[in-house]
C-alpha positions as CSV (number, residue, x, y, z in Angstrom):
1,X,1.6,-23.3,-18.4
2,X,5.2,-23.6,-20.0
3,X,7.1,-20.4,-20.4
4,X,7.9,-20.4,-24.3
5,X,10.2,-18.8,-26.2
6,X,9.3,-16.8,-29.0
7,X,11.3,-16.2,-32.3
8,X,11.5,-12.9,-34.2
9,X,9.7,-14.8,-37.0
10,X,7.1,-17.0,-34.2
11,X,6.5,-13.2,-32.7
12,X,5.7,-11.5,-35.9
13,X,3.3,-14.3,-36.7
14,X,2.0,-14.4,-33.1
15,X,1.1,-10.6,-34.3
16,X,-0.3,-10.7,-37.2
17,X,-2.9,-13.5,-35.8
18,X,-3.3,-11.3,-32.3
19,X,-4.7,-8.6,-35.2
20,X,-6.6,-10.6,-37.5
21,X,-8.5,-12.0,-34.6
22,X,-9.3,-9.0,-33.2
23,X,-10.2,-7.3,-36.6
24,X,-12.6,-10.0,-37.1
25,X,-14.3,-10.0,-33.8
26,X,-14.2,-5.9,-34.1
27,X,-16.1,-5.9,-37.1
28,X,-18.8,-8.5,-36.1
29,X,-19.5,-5.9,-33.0
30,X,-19.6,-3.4,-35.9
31,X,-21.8,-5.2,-38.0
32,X,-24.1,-6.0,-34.8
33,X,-24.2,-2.8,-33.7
34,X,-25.1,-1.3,-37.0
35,X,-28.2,-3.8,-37.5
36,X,-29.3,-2.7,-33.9
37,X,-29.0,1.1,-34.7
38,X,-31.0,0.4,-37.8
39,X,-33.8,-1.3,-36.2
40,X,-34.0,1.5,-33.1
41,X,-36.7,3.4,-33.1
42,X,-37.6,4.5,-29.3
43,X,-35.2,5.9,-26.6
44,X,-34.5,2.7,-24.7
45,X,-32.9,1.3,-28.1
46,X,-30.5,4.0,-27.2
47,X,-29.0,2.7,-23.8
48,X,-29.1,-0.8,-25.4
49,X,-27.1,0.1,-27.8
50,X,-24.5,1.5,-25.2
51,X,-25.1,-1.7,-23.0
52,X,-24.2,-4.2,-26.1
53,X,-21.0,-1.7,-26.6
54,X,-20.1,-1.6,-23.0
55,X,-20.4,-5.3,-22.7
56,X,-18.4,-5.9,-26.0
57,X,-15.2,-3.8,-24.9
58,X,-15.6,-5.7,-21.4
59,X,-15.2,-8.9,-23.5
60,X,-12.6,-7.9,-25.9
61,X,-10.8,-5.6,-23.7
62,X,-10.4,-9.3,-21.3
63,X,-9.9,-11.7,-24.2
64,X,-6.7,-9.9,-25.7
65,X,-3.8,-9.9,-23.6
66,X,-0.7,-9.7,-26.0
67,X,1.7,-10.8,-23.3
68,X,4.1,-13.8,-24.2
69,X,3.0,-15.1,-21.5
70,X,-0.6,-15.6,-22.3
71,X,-0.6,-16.1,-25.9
72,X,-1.2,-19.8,-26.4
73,X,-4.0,-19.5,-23.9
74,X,-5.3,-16.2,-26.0
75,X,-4.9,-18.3,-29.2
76,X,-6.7,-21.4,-27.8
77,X,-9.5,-19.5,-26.9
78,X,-9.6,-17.9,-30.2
79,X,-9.4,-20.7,-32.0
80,X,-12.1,-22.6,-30.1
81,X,-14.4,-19.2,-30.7
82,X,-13.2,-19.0,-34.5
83,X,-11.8,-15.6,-34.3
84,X,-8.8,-17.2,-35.7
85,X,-8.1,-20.6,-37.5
86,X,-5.2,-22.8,-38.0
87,X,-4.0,-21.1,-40.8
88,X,-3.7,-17.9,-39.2
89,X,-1.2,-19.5,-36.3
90,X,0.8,-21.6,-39.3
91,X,4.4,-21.1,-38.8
92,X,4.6,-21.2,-34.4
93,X,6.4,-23.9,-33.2
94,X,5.2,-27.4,-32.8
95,X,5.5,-27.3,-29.2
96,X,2.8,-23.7,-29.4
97,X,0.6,-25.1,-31.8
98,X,0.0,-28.8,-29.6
99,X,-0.3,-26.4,-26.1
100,X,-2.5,-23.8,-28.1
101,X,-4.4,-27.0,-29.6
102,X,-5.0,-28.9,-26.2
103,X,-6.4,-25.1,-25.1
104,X,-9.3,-25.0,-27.4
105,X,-9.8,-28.3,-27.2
106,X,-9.6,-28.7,-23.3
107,X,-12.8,-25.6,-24.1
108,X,-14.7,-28.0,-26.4
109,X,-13.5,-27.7,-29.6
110,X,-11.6,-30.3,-31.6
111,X,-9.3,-28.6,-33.8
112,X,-7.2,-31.6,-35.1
113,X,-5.8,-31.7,-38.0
Protein backbone atom coordinates (compact mmCIF):
# COMPACT_ATOMS: atom_id res chain seq x y z
CA UNK A 1 0.00 0.00 0.00
CA UNK A 2 1.18 3.67 -1.04
CA UNK A 3 2.22 5.84 1.82
CA UNK A 4 -0.07 9.04 1.35
CA UNK A 5 0.00 12.22 2.41
CA UNK A 6 -2.59 13.76 4.19
CA UNK A 7 -3.72 17.49 4.18
CA UNK A 8 -4.91 19.55 7.17
CA UNK A 9 -8.22 19.70 5.32
CA UNK A 10 -7.96 15.56 3.79
CA UNK A 11 -7.22 14.82 7.72
CA UNK A 12 -10.01 16.67 9.19
CA UNK A 13 -12.34 14.98 6.66
CA UNK A 14 -10.52 11.59 7.13
CA UNK A 15 -11.94 12.37 10.90
CA UNK A 16 -14.99 13.26 10.69
CA UNK A 17 -15.72 9.98 8.44
CA UNK A 18 -13.46 7.77 11.02
CA UNK A 19 -16.45 9.07 13.58
CA UNK A 20 -19.43 8.91 11.58
CA UNK A 21 -18.64 5.35 10.78
CA UNK A 22 -18.06 4.39 13.96
CA UNK A 23 -21.23 6.26 15.48
CA UNK A 24 -23.18 4.33 13.05
CA UNK A 25 -21.88 0.92 13.64
CA UNK A 26 -21.99 1.86 17.60
CA UNK A 27 -25.52 2.55 17.58
CA UNK A 28 -26.61 -0.59 15.52
CA UNK A 29 -24.74 -2.68 18.46
CA UNK A 30 -26.91 -0.40 20.61
CA UNK A 31 -29.94 -0.94 18.95
CA UNK A 32 -29.15 -4.87 18.83
CA UNK A 33 -28.36 -5.11 22.14
CA UNK A 34 -31.40 -3.31 23.38
CA UNK A 35 -33.90 -5.69 21.30
CA UNK A 36 -31.93 -8.72 22.89
CA UNK A 37 -32.34 -7.29 26.44
CA UNK A 38 -35.98 -6.79 25.71
CA UNK A 39 -36.68 -10.20 24.59
CA UNK A 40 -34.47 -11.92 27.68
CA UNK A 41 -36.26 -13.59 29.94
CA UNK A 42 -33.96 -16.59 31.55
CA UNK A 43 -30.32 -16.36 32.85
CA UNK A 44 -28.54 -17.62 29.87
CA UNK A 45 -30.04 -14.48 27.91
CA UNK A 46 -27.65 -12.86 30.29
CA UNK A 47 -24.21 -14.24 29.17
CA UNK A 48 -25.46 -13.86 25.58
CA UNK A 49 -25.92 -10.61 25.90
CA UNK A 50 -22.20 -10.19 27.24
CA UNK A 51 -20.97 -12.67 24.40
CA UNK A 52 -22.76 -10.42 21.54
CA UNK A 53 -20.94 -7.33 23.53
CA UNK A 54 -17.64 -9.05 23.78
CA UNK A 55 -17.69 -10.10 20.26
CA UNK A 56 -18.84 -6.54 19.10
CA UNK A 57 -15.79 -4.57 20.77
CA UNK A 58 -13.53 -7.48 19.36
CA UNK A 59 -14.85 -6.34 15.86
CA UNK A 60 -14.85 -2.68 16.28
CA UNK A 61 -12.00 -2.50 18.57
CA UNK A 62 -9.97 -4.38 15.04
CA UNK A 63 -11.85 -2.48 12.31
CA UNK A 64 -10.82 1.11 13.56
CA UNK A 65 -7.27 1.85 13.37
CA UNK A 66 -6.98 5.67 12.93
CA UNK A 67 -3.42 5.46 11.72
CA UNK A 68 -2.47 7.34 8.32
CA UNK A 69 -1.21 4.51 7.49
CA UNK A 70 -4.26 2.27 7.40
CA UNK A 71 -7.00 4.65 6.58
CA UNK A 72 -7.73 3.92 2.96
CA UNK A 73 -7.78 0.26 3.89
CA UNK A 74 -10.19 1.30 7.13
CA UNK A 75 -12.29 3.28 4.65
CA UNK A 76 -12.52 0.55 2.03
CA UNK A 77 -13.68 -1.73 4.32
CA UNK A 78 -16.19 0.67 5.56
CA UNK A 79 -17.46 1.45 2.65
CA UNK A 80 -17.86 -2.08 1.28
CA UNK A 81 -19.77 -2.74 4.88
CA UNK A 82 -21.82 0.63 4.59
CA UNK A 83 -20.67 2.13 7.71
CA UNK A 84 -19.72 5.00 5.55
CA UNK A 85 -20.68 6.13 1.99
CA UNK A 86 -19.06 8.14 -0.66
CA UNK A 87 -20.39 11.19 0.53
CA UNK A 88 -18.91 10.93 3.87
CA UNK A 89 -15.08 10.54 2.23
CA UNK A 90 -16.01 13.55 -0.44
CA UNK A 91 -13.24 16.02 -0.38
CA UNK A 92 -9.80 13.21 0.00
CA UNK A 93 -7.74 13.24 -2.81
CA UNK A 94 -8.30 11.51 -6.12
CA UNK A 95 -5.43 9.40 -5.63
CA UNK A 96 -7.39 8.15 -1.74
CA UNK A 97 -10.67 7.92 -3.11
CA UNK A 98 -9.45 5.40 -6.44
CA UNK A 99 -7.05 3.22 -3.62
CA UNK A 100 -9.99 3.38 -0.97
CA UNK A 101 -12.40 2.47 -4.06
CA UNK A 102 -10.33 -0.54 -5.44
CA UNK A 103 -10.34 -1.68 -1.37
CA UNK A 104 -14.07 -2.20 -1.14
CA UNK A 105 -14.23 -3.28 -4.32
CA UNK A 106 -11.30 -5.79 -4.31
CA UNK A 107 -13.97 -7.08 -0.98
CA UNK A 108 -16.91 -7.30 -3.24
CA UNK A 109 -18.55 -4.27 -3.46
CA UNK A 110 -18.74 -2.01 -6.46
CA UNK A 111 -18.78 1.41 -5.42
CA UNK A 112 -18.39 3.29 -8.79
CA UNK A 113 -19.60 6.23 -9.34
Amino acid sequence: MKDFKWSEAEKKIARRAFETALKRECSTVMENLKLQAAQAEKPDDIWALHDYLTEQRREIDGKYDYRYSQLITVFGRLLKEKWLSEKDIEGLGEEKLQAIDHIASFCGTMTKK
